[in-house]
C-alpha positions in Angstrom: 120.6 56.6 127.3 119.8 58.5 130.6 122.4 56.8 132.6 124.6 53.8 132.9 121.9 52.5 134.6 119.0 52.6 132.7 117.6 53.7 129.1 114.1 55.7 128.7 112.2 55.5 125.6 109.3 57.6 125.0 106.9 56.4 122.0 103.4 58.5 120.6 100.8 55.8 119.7 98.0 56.3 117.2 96.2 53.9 119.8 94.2 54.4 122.3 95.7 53.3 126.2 93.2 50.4 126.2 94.4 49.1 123.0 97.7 50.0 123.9 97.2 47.7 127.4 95.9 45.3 126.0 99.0 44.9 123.2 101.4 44.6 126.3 100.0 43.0 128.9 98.0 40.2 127.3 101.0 37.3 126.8 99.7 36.2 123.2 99.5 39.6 121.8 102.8 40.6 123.4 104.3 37.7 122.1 103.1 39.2 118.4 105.1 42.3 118.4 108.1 41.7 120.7 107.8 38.1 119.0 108.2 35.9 121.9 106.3 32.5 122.3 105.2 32.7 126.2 103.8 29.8 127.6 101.4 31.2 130.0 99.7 34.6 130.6 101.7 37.6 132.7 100.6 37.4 136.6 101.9 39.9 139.2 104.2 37.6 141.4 104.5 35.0 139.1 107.6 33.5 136.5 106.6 33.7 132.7 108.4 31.3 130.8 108.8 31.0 127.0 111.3 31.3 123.4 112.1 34.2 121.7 110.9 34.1 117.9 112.7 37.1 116.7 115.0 36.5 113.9 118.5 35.9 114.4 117.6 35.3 118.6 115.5 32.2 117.9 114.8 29.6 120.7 116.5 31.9 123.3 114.8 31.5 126.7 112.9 33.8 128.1 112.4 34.5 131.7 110.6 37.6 133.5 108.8 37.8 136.7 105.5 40.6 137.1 106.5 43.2 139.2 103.6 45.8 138.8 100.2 45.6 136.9 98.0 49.1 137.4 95.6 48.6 135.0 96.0 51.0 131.9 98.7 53.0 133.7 101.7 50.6 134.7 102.8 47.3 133.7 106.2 45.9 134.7 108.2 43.0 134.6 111.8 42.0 135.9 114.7 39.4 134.1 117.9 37.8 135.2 120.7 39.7 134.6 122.1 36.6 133.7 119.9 36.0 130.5 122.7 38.3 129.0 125.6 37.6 130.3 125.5 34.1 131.9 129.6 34.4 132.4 129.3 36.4 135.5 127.9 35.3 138.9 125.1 37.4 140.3 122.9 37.5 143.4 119.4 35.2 143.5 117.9 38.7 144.0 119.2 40.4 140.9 116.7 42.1 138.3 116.8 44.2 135.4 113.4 45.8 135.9 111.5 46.7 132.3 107.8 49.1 133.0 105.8 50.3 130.3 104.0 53.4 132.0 100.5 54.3 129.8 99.2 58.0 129.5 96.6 59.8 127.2 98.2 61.9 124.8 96.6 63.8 121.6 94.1 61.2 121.1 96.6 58.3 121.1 98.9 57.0 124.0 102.1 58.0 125.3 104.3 55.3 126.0 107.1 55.8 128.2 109.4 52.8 128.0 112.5 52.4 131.0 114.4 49.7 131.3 116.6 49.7 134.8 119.3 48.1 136.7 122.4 47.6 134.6 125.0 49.2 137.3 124.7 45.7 138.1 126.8 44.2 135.3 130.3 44.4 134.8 131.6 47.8 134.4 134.0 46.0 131.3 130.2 44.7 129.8 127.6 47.7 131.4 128.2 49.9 128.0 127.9 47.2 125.6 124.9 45.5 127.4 123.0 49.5 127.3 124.1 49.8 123.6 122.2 46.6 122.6 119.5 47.2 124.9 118.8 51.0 123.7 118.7 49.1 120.1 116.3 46.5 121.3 114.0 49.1 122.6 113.9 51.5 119.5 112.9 47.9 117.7 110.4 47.1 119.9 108.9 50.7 120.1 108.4 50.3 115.9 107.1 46.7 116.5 104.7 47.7 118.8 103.7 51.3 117.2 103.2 49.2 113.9 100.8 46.3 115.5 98.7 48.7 117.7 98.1 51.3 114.6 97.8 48.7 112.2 
């Protein structure tokens, strides 16, 4: 955890960046690692709807907006603070901001990982909502290691 506002993770891929890109920015083969069922691809601007399919968060909705799509560099994508912690009112404008920056490294990718925004939420729930999400994240970075080196 870099801060109470954000957490960086930093993954080496035995990929290359295109298959790397391709993993996370095309919705069907995202939805196969982070095992979410989207209902429409990722567009820059637009609201991507869909259920998550991993096991014990079943059926939970899913709602991000694209932020940022450099192709084979940058990909980002924002969500509610509310999807977590519906309890507490928050601005229409509120974001939790998640990129997925792309480099060369050693023949494979680098994939730096950084999830940002939660000085947002409660300072009695900011903690708790970083220690789940720095969990998530180390999930999702051997998810998506195993599916693009498989």
């Amino acid at each position: 955890m870099k801060s109470q506002d954000q957490v960086v993770k930093v993954v080496e891929l035995k990929a290359s960046v295109s298959r790397v890109w391709r993993a996370l920015t095309d919705h069907q083969e995202f939805g196969r690692w982070f095992r979410v069922d989207l209902d429409g691809p990722f567009e820059v601007g637009a609201l991507t709807t869909g259920r998550m399919t991993y096991p014990g968060h079943e059926g939970v909705k899913w709602e991000s907006t694209t932020e940022t799509w450099v192709e084979e560099e940058l990909f980002a994508f924002s969500w509610p603070p509310s999807a977590v912690d519906p309890d507490t009112s928050y601005d229409d404008e509120a974001k939790v901001t998640v990129e997925f920056r792309l480099e060369p490294s050693n023949g494979g990718t680098r994939l730096t990982i950084t999830e940002s925004g939660f000085l947002q939420f409660p300072d009695s729930k900011r903690l708790e909502i970083l220690r789940q999400n720095v969990e998530g994240w180390d999930i999702q970075a051997d998810n998506i290691a195993a599916y693009v080196e498989a």
